[in-house]
PDB file of N, H, CA, C and O in Angstrom:
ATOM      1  N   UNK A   1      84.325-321.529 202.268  1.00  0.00           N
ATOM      2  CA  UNK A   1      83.667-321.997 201.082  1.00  0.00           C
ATOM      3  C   UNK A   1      83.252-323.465 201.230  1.00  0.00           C
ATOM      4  O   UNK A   1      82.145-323.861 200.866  1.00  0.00           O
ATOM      5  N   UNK A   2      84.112-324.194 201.736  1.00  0.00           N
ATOM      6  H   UNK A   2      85.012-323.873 202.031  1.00  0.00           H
ATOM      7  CA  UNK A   2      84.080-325.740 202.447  1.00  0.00           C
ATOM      8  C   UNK A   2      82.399-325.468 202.999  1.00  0.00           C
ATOM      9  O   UNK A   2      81.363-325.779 202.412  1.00  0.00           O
ATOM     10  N   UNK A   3      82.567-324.780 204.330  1.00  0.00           N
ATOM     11  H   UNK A   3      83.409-324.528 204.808  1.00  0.00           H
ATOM     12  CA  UNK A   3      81.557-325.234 205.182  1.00  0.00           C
ATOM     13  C   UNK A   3      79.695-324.431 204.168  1.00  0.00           C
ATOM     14  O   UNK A   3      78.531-324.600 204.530  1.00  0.00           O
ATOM     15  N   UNK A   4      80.116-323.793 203.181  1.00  0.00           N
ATOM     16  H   UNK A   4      81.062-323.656 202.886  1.00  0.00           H
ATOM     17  CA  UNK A   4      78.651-323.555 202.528  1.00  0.00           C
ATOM     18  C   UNK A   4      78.880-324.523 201.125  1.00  0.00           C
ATOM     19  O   UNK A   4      77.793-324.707 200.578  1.00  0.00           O
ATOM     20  N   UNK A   5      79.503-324.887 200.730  1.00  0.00           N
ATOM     21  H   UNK A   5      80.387-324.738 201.174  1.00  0.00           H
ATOM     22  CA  UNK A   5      79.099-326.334 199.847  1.00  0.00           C
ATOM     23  C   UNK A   5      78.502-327.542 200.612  1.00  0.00           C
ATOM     24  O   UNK A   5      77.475-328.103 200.232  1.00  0.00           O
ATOM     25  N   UNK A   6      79.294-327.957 201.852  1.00  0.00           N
ATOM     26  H   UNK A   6      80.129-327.501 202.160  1.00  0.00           H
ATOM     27  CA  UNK A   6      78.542-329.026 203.117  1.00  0.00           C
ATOM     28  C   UNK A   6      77.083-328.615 202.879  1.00  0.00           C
ATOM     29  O   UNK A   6      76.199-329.308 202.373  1.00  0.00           O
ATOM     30  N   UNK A   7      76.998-327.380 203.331  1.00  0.00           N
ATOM     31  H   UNK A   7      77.716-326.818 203.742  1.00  0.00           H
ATOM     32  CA  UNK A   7      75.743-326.958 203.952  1.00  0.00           C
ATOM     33  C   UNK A   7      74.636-326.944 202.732  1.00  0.00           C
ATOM     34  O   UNK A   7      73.470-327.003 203.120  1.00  0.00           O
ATOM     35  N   UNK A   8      74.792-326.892 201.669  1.00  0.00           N
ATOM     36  H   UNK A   8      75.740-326.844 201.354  1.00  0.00           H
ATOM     37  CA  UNK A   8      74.230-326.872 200.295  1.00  0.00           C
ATOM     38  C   UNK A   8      73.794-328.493 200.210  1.00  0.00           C
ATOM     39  O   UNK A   8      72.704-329.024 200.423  1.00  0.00           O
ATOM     40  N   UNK A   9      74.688-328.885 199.935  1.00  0.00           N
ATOM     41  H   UNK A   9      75.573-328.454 199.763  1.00  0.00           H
ATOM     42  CA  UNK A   9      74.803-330.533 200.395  1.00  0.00           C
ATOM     43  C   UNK A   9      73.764-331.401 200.908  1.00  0.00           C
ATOM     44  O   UNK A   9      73.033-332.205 200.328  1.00  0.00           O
ATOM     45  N   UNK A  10      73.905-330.896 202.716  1.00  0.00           N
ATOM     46  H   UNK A  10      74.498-330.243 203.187  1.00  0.00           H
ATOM     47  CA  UNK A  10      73.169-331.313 203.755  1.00  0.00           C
ATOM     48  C   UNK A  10      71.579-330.949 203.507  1.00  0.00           C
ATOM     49  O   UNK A  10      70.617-331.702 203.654  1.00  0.00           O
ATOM     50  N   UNK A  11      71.590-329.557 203.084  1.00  0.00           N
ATOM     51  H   UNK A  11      72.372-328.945 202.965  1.00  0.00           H
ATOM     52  CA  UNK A  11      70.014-329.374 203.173  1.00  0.00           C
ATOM     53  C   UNK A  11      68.865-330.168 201.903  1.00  0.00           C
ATOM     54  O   UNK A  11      67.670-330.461 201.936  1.00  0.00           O
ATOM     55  N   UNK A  12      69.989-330.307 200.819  1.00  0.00           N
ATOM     56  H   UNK A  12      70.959-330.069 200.793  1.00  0.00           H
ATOM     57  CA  UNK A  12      69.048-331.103 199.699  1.00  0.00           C
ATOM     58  C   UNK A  12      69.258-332.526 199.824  1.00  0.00           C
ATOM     59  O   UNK A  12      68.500-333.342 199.300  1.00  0.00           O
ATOM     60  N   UNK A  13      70.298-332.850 200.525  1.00  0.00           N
ATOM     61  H   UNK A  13      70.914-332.187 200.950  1.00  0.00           H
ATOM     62  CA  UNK A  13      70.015-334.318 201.222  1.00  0.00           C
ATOM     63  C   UNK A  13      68.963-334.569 201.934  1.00  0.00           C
ATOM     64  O   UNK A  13      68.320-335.619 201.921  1.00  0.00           O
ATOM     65  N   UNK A  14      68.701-333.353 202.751  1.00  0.00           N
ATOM     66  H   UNK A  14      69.223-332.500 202.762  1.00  0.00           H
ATOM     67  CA  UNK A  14      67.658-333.697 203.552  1.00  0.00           C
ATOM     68  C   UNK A  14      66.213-333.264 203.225  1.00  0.00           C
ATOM     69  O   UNK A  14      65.187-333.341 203.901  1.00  0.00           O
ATOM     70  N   UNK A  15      66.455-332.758 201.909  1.00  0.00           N
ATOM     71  H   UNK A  15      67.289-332.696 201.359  1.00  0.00           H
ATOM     72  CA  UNK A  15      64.880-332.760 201.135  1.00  0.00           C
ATOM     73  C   UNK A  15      64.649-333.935 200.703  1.00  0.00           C
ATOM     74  O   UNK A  15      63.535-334.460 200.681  1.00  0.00           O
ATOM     75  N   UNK A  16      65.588-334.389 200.364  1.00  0.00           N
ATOM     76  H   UNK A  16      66.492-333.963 200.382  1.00  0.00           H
ATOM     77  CA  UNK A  16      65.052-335.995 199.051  1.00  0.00           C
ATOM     78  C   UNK A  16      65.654-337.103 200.295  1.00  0.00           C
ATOM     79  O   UNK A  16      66.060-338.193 199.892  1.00  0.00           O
ATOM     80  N   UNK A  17      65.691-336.889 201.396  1.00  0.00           N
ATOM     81  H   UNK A  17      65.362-336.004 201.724  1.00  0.00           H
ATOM     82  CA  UNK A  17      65.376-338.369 202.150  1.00  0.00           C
ATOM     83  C   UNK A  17      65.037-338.090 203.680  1.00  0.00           C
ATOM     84  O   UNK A  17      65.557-338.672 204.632  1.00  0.00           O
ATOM     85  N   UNK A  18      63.792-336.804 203.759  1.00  0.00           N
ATOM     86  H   UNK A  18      63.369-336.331 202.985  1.00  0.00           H
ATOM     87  CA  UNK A  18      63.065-337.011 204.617  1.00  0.00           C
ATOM     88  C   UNK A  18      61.927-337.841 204.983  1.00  0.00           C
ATOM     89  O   UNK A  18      61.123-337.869 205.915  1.00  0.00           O
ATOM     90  N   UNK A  19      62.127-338.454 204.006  1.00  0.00           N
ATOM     91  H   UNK A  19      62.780-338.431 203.249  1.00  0.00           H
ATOM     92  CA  UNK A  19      61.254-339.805 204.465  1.00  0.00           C
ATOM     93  C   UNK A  19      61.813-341.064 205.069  1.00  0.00           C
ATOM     94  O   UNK A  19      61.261-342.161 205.151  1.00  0.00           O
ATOM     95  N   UNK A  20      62.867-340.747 205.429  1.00  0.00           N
ATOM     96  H   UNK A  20      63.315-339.855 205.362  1.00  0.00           H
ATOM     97  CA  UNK A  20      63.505-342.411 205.402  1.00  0.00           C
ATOM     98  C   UNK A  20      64.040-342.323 207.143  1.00  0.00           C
ATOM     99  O   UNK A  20      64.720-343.163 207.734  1.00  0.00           O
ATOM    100  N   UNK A  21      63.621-341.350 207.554  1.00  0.00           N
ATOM    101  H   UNK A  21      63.069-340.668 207.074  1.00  0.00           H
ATOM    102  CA  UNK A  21      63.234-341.331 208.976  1.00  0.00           C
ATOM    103  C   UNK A  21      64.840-340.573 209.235  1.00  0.00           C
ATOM    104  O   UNK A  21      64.888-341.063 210.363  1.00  0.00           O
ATOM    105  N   UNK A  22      65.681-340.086 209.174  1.00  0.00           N
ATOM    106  H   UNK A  22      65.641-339.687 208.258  1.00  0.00           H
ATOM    107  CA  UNK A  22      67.348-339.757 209.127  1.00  0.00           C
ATOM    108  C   UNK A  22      67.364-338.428 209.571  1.00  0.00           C
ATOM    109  O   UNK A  22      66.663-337.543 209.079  1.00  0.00           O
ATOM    110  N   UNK A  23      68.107-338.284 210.441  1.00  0.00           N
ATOM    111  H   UNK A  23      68.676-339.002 210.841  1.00  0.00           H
ATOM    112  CA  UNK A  23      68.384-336.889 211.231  1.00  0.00           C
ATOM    113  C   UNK A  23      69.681-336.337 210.508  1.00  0.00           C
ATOM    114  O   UNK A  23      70.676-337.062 210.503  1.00  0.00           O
ATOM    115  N   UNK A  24      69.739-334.833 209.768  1.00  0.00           N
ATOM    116  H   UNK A  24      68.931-334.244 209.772  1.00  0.00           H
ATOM    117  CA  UNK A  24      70.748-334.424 209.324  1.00  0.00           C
ATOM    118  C   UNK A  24      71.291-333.034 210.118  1.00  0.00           C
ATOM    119  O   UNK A  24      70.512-332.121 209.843  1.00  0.00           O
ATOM    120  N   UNK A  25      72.128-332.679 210.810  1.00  0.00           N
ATOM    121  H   UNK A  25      72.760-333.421 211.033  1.00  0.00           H
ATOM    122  CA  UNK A  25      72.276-331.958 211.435  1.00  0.00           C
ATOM    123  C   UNK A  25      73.460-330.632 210.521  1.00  0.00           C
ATOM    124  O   UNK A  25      74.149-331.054 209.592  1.00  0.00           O
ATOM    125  N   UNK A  26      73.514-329.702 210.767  1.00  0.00           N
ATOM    126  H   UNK A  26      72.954-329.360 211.521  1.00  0.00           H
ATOM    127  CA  UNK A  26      74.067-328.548 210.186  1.00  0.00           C
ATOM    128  C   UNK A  26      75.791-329.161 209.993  1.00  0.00           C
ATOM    129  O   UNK A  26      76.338-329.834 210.866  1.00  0.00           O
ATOM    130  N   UNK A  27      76.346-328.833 208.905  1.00  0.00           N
ATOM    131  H   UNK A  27      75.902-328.286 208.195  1.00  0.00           H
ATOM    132  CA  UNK A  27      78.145-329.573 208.979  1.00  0.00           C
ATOM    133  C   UNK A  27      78.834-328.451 209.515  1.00  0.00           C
ATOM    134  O   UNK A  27      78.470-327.280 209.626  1.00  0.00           O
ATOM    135  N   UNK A  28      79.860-328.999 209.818  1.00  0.00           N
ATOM    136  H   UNK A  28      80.156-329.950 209.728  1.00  0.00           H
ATOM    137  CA  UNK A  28      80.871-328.161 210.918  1.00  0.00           C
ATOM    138  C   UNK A  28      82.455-328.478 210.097  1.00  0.00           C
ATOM    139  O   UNK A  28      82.929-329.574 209.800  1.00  0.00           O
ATOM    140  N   UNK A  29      82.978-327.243 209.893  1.00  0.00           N
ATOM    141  H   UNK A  29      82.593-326.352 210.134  1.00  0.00           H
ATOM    142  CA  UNK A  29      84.859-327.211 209.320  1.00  0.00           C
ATOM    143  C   UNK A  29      85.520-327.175 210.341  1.00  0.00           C
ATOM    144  O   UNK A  29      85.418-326.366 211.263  1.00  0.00           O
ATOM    145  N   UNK A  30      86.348-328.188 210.217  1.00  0.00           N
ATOM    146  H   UNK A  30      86.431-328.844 209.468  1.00  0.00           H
ATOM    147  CA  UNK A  30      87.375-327.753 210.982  1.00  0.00           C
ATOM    148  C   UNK A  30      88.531-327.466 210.940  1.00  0.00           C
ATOM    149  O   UNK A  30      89.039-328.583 210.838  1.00  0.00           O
ATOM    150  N   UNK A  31      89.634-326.502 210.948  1.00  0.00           N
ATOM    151  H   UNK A  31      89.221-325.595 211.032  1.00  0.00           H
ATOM    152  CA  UNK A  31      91.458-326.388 210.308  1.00  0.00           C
ATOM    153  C   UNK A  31      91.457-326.791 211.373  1.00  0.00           C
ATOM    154  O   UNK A  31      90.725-327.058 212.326  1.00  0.00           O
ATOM    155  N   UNK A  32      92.936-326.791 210.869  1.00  0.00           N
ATOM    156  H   UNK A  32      93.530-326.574 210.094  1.00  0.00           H
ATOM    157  CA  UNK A  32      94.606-327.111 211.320  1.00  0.00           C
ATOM    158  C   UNK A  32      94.800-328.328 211.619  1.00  0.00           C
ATOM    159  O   UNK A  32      94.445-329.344 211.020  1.00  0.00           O
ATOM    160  N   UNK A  33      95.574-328.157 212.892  1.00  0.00           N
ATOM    161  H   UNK A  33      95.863-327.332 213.379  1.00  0.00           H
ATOM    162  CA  UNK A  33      96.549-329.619 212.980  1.00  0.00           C
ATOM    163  C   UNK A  33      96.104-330.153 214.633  1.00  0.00           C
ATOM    164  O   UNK A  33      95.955-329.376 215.577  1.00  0.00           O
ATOM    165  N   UNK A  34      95.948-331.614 214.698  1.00  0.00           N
ATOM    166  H   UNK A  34      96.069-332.244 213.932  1.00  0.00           H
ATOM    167  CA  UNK A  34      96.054-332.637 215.494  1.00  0.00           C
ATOM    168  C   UNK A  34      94.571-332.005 216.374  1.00  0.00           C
ATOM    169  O   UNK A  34      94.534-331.203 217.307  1.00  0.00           O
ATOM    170  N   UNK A  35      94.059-332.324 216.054  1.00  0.00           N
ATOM    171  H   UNK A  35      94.090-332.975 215.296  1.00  0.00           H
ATOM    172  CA  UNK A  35      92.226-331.774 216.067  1.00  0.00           C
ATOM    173  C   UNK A  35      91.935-333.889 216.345  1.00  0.00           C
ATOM    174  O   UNK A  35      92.370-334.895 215.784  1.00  0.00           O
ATOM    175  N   UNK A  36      91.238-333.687 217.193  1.00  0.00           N
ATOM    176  H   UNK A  36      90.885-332.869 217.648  1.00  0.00           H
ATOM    177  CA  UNK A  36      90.651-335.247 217.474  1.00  0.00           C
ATOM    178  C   UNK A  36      88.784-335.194 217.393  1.00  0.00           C
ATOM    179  O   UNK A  36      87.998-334.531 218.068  1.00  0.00           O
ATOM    180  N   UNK A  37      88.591-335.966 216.524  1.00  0.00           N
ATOM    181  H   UNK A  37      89.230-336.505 215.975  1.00  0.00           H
ATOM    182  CA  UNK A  37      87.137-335.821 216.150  1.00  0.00           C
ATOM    183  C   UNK A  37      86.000-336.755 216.475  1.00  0.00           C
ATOM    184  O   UNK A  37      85.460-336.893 215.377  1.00  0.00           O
ATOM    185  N   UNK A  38      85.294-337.507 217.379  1.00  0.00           N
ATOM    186  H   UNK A  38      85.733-337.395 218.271  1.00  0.00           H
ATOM    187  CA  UNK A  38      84.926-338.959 218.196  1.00  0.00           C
ATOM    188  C   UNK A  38      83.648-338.443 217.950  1.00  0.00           C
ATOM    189  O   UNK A  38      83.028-337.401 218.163  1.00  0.00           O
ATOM    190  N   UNK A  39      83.333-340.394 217.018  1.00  0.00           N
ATOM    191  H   UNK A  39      83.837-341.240 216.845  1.00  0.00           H
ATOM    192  CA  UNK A  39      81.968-340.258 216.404  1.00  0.00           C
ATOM    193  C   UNK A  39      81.430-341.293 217.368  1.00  0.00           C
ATOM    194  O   UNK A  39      82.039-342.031 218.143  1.00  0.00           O
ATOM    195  N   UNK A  40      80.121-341.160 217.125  1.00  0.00           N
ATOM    196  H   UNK A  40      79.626-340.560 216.496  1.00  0.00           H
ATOM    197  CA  UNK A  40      79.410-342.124 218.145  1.00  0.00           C
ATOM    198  C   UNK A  40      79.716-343.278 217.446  1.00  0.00           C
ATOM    199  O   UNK A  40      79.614-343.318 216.220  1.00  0.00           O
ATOM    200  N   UNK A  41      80.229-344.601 218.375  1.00  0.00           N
ATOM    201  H   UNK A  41      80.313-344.569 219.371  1.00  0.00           H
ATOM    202  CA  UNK A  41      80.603-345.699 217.880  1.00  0.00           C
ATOM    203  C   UNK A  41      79.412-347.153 217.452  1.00  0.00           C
ATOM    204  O   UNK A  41      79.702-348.289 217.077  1.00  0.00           O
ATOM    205  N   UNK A  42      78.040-346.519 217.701  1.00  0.00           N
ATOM    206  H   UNK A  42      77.805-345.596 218.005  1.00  0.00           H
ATOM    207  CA  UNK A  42      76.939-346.782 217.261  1.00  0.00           C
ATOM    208  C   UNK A  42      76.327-346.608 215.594  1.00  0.00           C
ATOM    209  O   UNK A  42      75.516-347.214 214.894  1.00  0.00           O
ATOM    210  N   UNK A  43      77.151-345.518 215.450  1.00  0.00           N
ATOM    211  H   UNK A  43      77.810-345.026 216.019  1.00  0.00           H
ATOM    212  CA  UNK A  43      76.601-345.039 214.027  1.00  0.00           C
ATOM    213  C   UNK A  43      77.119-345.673 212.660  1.00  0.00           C
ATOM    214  O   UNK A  43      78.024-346.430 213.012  1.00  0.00           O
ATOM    215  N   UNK A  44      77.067-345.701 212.078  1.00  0.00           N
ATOM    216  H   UNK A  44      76.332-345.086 211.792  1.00  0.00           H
ATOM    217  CA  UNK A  44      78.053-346.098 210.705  1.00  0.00           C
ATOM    218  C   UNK A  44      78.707-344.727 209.845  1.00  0.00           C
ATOM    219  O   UNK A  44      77.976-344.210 209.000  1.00  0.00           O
ATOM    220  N   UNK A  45      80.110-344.146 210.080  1.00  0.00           N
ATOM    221  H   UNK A  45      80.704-344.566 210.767  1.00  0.00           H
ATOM    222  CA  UNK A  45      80.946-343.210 209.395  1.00  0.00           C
ATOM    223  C   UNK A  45      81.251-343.258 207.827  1.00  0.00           C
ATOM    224  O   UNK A  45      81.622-344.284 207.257  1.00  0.00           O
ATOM    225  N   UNK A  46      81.105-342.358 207.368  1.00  0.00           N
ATOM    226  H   UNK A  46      80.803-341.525 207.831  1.00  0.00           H
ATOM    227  CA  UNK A  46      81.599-342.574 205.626  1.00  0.00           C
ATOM    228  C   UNK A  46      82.273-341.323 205.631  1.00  0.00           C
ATOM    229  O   UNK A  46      81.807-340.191 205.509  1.00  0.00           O
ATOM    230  N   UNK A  47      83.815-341.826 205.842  1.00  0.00           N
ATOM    231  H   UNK A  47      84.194-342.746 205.941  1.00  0.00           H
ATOM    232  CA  UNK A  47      85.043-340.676 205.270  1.00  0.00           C
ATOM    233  C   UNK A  47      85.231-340.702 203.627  1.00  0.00           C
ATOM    234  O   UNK A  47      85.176-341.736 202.961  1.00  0.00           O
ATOM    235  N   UNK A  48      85.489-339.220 203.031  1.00  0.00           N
ATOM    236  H   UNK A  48      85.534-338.380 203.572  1.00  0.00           H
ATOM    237  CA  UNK A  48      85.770-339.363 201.848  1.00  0.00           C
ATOM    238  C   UNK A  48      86.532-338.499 201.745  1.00  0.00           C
ATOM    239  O   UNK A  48      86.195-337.346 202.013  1.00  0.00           O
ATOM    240  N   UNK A  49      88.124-338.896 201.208  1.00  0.00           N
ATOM    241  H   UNK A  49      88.397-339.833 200.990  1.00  0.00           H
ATOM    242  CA  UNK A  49      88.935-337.699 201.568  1.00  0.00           C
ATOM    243  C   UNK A  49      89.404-337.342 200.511  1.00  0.00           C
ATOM    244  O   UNK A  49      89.754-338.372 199.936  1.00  0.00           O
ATOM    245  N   UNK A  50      89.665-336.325 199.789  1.00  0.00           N
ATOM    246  H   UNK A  50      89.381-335.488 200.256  1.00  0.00           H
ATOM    247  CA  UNK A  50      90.188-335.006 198.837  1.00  0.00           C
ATOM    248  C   UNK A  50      91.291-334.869 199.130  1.00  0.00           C
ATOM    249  O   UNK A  50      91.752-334.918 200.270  1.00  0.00           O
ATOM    250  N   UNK A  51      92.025-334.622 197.843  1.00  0.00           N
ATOM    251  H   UNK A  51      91.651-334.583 196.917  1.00  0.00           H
ATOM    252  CA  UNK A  51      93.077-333.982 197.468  1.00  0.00           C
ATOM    253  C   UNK A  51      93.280-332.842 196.520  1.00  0.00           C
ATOM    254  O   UNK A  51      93.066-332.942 195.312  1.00  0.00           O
ATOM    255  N   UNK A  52      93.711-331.727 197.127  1.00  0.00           N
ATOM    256  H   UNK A  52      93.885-331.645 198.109  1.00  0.00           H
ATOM    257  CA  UNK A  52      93.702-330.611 196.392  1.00  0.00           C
ATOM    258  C   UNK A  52      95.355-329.436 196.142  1.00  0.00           C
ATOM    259  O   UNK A  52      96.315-329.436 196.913  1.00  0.00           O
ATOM    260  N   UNK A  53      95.273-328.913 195.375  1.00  0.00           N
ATOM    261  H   UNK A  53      94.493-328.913 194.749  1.00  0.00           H
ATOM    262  CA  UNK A  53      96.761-327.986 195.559  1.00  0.00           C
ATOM    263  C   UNK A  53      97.174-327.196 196.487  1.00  0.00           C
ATOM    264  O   UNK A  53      98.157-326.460 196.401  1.00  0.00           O
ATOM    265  N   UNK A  54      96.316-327.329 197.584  1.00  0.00           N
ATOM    266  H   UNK A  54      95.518-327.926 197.654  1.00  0.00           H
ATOM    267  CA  UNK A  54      96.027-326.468 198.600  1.00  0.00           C
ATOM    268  C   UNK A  54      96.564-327.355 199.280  1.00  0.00           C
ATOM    269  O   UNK A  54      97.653-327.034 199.755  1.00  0.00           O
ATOM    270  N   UNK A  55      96.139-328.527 199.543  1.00  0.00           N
ATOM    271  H   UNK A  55      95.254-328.788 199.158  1.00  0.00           H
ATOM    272  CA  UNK A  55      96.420-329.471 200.412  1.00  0.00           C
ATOM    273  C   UNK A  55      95.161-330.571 200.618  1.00  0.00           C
ATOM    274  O   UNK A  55      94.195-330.544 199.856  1.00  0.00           O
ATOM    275  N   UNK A  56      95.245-331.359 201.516  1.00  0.00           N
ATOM    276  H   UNK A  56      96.030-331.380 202.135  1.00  0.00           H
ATOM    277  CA  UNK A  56      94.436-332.517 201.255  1.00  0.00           C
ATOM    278  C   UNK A  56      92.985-332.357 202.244  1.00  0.00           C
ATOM    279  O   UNK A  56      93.766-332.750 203.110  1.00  0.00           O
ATOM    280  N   UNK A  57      92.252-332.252 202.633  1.00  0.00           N
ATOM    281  H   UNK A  57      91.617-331.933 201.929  1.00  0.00           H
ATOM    282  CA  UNK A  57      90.810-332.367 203.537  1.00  0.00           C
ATOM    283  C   UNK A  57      89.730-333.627 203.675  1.00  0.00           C
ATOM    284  O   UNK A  57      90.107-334.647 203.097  1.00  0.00           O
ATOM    285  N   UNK A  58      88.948-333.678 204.087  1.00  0.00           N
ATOM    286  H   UNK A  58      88.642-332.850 204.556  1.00  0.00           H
ATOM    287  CA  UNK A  58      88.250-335.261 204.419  1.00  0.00           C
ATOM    288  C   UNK A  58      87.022-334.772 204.592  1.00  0.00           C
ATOM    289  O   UNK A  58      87.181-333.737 205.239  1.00  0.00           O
ATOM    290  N   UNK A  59      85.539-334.980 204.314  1.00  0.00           N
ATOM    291  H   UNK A  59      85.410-335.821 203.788  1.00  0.00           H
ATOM    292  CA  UNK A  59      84.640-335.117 204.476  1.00  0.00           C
ATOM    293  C   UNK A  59      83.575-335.689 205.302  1.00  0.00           C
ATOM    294  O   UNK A  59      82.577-335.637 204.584  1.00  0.00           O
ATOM    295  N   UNK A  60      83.263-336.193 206.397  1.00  0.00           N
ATOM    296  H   UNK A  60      84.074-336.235 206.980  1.00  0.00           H
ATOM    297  CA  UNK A  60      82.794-337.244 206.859  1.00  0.00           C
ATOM    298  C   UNK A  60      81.205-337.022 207.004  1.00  0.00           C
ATOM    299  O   UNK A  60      80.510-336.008 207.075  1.00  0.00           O
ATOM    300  N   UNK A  61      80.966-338.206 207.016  1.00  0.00           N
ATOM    301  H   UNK A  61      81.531-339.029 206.958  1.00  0.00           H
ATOM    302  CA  UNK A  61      79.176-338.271 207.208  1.00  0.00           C
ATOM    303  C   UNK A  61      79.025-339.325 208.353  1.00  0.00           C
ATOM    304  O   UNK A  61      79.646-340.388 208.339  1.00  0.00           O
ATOM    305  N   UNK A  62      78.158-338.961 209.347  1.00  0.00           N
ATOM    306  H   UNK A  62      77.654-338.098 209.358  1.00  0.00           H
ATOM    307  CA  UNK A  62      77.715-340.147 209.844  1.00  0.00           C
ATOM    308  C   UNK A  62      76.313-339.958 210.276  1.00  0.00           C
ATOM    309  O   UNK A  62      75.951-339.003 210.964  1.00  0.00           O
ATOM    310  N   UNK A  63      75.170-341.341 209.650  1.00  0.00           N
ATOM    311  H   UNK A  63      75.464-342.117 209.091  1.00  0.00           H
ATOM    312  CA  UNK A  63      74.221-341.347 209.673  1.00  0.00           C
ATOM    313  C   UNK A  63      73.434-342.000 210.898  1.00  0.00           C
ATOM    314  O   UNK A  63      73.571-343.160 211.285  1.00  0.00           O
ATOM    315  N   UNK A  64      72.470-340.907 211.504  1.00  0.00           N
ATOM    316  H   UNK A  64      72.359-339.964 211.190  1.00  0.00           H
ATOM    317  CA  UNK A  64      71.130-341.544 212.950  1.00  0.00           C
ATOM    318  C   UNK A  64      70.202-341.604 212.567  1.00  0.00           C
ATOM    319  O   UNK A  64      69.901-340.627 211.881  1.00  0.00           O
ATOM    320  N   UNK A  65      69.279-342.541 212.680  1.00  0.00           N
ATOM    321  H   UNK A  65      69.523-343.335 213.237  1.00  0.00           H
ATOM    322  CA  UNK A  65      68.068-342.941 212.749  1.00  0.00           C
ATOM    323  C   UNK A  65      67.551-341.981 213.799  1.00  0.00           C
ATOM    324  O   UNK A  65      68.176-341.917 214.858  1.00  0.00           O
ATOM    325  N   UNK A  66      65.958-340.865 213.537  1.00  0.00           N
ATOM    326  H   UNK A  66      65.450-340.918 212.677  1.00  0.00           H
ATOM    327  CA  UNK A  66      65.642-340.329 214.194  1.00  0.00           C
ATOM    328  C   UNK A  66      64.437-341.576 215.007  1.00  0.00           C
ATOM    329  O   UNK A  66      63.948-342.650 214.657  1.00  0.00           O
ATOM    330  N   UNK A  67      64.355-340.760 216.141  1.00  0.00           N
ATOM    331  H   UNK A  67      64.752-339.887 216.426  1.00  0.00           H
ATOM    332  CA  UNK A  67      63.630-341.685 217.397  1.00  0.00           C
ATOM    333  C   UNK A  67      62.381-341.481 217.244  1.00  0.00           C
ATOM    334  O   UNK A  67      61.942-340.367 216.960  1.00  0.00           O
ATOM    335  N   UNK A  68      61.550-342.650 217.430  1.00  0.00           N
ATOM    336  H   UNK A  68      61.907-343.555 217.660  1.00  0.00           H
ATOM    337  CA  UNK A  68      60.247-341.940 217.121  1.00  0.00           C
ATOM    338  C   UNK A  68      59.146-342.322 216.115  1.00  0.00           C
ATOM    339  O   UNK A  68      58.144-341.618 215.999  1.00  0.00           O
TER     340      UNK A  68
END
């Protein structure tokens, strides 16, 4: 359910700021435990992390300038 709210998300993000030149690529879930996740250290990351009764999850975005 996670990865089709992202994906809901991502695609009307990327209606209302295809102009601003920004590459949005499809989001990806990931479970469990001790999972290591390496963002390009070029980019600028925006974690936003949740808490739920389920347990807790994190969001991340990180935005590229398309080339070109």
């Amino acid at each position: 359910m996670i990865g089709e709210i992202t994906n809901i998300i991502s695609g009307n993000a990327a209606s209302h700021i295809s102009h601003a030149n920004i590459e949005i690529s499809p989001p990806a879930v990931i479970m469990g435990e001790n999972h290591k996740i390496a963002w390009p250290k070029a980019m600028p990351v925006i974690g936003i992390p949740f808490t739920t009764s389920s347990g807790p999850f994190e969001v991340d975005v990180c935005f590229k300038r398309k080339l070109g």
